[in-house]
MIKOLKOL-687013 format. One record per residue: residue in one letter; x, y, z of N, C-alpha, C, CB in turn. Coordinates in steps of 0.05 Angstrom, whole numbers, plus 5000, padded with zeros to 4 digits. Atoms other than C-alpha are relative to their C-alpha. Glycine has a CB too. Example, Ala and Ser with C-alpha at 12.3 -4.5 7.8 and 13.67 -1.06 7.14 Angstrom:
BEGIN
A501849765000524649105156501850245000498050015025;S498449764999527349795143498550225014500950094971;
END
This chain:
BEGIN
X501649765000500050005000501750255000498150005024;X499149845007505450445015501650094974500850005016;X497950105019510050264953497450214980500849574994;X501849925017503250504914500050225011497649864996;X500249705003501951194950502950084985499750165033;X497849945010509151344933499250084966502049745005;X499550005032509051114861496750304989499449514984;X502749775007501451594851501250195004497250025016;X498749754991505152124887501950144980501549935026;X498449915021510652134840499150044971502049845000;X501250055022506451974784498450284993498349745005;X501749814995502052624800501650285000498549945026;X497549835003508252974809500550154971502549815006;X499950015037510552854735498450184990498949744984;X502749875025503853024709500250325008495749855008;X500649754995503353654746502450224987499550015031;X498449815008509653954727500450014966502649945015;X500949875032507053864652497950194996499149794981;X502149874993501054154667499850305015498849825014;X499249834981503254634716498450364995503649994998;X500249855003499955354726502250265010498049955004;X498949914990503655564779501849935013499150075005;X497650134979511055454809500550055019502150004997;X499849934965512855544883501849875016497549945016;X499350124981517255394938498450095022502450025003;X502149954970514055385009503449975013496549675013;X497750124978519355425061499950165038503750104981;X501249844976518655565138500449785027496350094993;X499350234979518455155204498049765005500250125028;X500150254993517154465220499350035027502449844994;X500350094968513754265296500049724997497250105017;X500450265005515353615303501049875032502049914972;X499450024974515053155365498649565003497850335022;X499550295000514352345383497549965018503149895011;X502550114968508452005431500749694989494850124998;X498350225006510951285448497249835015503749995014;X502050144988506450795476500749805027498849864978;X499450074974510050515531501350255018501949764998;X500349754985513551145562501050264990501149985024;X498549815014515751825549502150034987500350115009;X497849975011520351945493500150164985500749834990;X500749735023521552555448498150145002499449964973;X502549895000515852855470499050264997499149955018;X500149705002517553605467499550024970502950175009;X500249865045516954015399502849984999498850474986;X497049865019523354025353498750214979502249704977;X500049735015523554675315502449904985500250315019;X497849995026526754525246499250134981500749774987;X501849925032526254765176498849804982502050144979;X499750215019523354475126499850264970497049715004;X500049825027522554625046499249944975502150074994;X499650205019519754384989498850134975498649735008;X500749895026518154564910498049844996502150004977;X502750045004511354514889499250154964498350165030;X502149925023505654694830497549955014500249814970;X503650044989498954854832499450014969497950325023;X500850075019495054574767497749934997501249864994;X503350015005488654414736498050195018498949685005;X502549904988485355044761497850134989500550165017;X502349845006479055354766499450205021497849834997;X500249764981475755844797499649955034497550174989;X500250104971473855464864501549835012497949915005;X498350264986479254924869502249974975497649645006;X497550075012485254684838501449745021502050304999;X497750234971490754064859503050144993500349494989;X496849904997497554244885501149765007500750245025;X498150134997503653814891502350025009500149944988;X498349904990510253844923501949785011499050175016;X498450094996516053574932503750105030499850004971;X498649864978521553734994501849825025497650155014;X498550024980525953665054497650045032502650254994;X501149944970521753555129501949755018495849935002;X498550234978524953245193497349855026503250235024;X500250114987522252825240501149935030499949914987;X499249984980522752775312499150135029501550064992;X502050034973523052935387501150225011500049715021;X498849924980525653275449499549855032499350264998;X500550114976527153035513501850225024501149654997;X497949834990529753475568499749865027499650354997;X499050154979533253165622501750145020501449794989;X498949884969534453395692502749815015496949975026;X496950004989542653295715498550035032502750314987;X500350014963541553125803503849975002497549595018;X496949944990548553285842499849705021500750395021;X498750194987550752715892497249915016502750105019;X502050004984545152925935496450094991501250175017;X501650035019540052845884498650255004498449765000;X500649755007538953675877500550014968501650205016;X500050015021537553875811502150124990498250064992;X498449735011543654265769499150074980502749994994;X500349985019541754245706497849884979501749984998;X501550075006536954145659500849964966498250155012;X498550075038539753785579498249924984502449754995;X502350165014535453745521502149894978496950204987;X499050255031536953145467497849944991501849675004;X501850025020534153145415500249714980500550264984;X499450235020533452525364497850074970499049645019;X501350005023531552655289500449884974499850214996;X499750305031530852255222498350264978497049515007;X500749795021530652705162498849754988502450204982;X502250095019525452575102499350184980497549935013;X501749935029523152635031497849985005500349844975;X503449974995516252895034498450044978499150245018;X502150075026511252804974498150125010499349684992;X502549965007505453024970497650164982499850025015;X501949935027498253184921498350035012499349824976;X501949854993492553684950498250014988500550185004;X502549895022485453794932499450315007496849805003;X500949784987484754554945497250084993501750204996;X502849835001477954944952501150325003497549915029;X499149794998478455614948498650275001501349994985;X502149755002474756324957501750224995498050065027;X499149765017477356854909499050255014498849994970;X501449774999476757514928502150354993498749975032;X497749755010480558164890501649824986501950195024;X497850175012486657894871501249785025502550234989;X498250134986487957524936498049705002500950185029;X501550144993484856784955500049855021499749924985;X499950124963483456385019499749644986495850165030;X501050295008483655645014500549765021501449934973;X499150314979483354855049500349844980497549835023;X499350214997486054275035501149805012500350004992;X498950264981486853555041500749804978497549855023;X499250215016490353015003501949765014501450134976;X498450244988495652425002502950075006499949744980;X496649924993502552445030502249765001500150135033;X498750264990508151965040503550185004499649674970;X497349854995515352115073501849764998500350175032;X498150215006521151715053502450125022500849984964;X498349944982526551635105502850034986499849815021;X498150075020533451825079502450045019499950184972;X497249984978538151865144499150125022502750194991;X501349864982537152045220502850155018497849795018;X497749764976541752585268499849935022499350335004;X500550104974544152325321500950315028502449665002;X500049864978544252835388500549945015498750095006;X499250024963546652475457497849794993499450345031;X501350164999542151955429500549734984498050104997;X498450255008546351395404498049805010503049965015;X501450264993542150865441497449974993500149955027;X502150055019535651095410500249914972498650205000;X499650165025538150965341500949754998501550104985;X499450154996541050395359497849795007501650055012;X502850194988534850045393497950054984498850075032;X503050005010529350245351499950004969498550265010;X499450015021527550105282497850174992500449754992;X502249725005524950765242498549814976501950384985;X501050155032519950545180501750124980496550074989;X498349975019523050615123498550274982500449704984;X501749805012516951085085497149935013500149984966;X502749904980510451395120498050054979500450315021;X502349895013504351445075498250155025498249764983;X502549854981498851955107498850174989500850145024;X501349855020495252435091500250375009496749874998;X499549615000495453375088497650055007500850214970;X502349785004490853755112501250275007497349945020;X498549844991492054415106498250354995503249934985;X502149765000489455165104501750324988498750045036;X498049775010492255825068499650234991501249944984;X501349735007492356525043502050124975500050225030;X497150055017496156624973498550364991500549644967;X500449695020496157414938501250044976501050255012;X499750045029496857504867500750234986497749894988;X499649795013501158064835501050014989500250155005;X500050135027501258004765501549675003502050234978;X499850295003505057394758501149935015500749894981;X499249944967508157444826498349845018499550335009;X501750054977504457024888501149965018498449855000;X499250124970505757034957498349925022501550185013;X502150144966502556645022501049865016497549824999;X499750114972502456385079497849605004498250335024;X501250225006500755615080499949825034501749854971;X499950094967498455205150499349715003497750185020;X501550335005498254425153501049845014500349844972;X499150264973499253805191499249734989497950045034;X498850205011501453125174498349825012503049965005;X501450134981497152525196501749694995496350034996;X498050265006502151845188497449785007503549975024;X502050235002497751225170502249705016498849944958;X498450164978503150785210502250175015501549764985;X496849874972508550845273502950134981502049595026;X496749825009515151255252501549775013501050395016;X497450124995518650695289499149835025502650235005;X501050224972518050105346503149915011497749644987;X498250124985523149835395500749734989499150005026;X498950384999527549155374499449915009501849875004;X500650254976527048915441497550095011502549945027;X501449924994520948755470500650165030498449814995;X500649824969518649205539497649915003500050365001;X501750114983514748865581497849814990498950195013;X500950255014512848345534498150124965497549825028;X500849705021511048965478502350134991498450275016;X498849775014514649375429498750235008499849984971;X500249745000515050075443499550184970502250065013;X500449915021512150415383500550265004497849944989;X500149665004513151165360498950064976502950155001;X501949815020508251575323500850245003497050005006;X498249785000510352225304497950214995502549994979;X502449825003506152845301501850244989497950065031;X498349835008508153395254498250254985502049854981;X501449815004505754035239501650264978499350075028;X497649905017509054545180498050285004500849834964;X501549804999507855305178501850204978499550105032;X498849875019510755615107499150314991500049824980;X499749755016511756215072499649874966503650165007;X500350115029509856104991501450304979495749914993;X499549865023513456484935500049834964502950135008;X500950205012510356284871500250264969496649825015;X499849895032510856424791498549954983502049944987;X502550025016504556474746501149914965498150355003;X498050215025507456014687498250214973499049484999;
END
């Protein structure tokens, strides 16, 4: 199933950049953060970038599909309290653990025109391919856990683009929903794998070129 979002994804890709009305990068920050199912792990936000080149195609006046191609990370925070002899606190260390990713994805937008500027939602398919992870003071999480290899899921997302002459700029707001775990423990815990699901949230800037 995943092997197939992929291949559509790319497939949709293709088409769109024959088709293409409009070109664009989006680029801006990444919230990204872990929930494990046996106990806390990564659970803070990581603040990264992400970035990815896109098209918006086949439009009309109320909707259009966008596509996009890019750089997002994956991941956690953990911040860990240092005790002195006499188990007082000194310090407080955050480690981080993250696994970069190729991010795909093909939008259905809706849209409400108004002047030259327009408001819009969407939701489509996604899939993130894993292509290497950063290690931080966390050697033994990469080591113990096995990440998936590629995440199908799905965009939803919400936005505000302005249109001057062939010029567009906006502001785009979306969040990732992963149709499986980002990653489970080798060994069992307590007679269970420790799974990790990853929750990710993107908040870009769009500069775009009316083809």
């Amino acid at each position: 199933m995943k092997k197939v979002i992929v291949c559509l994804l790319l497939a949709l890709s293709n088409f769109s950049m024959l088709s293409s009305q409009v070109i664009k990068i989006e680029n801006g920050l990444s919230i990204s953060s872990m929930n494990s199912t046996k106990f806390n792990l990564l659970n803070d936000n990581l603040y990264t970038y992400s970035v990815l080149l896109g098209c918006d195609y086949l439009e009309h006046r109320y909707f259009y599909l966008s596509s996009g191609i890019g750089y997002i990370q994956k991941g956690g925070v953990d911040n860990v309290i240092q005790l002195d002899e006499n188990a007082h606190p000194l310090n407080t260390i955050s480690m981080k653990g993250k696994w970069d990713y190729l991010h795909l994805n093909t939008s259905f937008r809706i849209k409400y025109p108004f002047k030259k500027n327009h408001l819009y939602i969407g939701a489509g398919l996604k899939a993130d391919v894993r292509t290497s992870s950063i290690d931080s003071n966390l050697s033994y999480l990469h080591e113990g856990y096995k990440m998936a290899s590629i995440i199908p899921g799905m965009k939803i997302e919400m936005g505000f683009n302005r249109e001057m002459k062939r010029l567009i700029i906006g502001v785009n707001a979306s969040y990732l929903i992963d149709f499986k775990n980002a990653g489970k423990s080798i060994l069992l815990i307590d007679g269970a794998h420790n799974n990790l699901s990853a929750s990710n949230a993107l908040l870009s800037f769009t500069l775009g070129y009316r083809l």
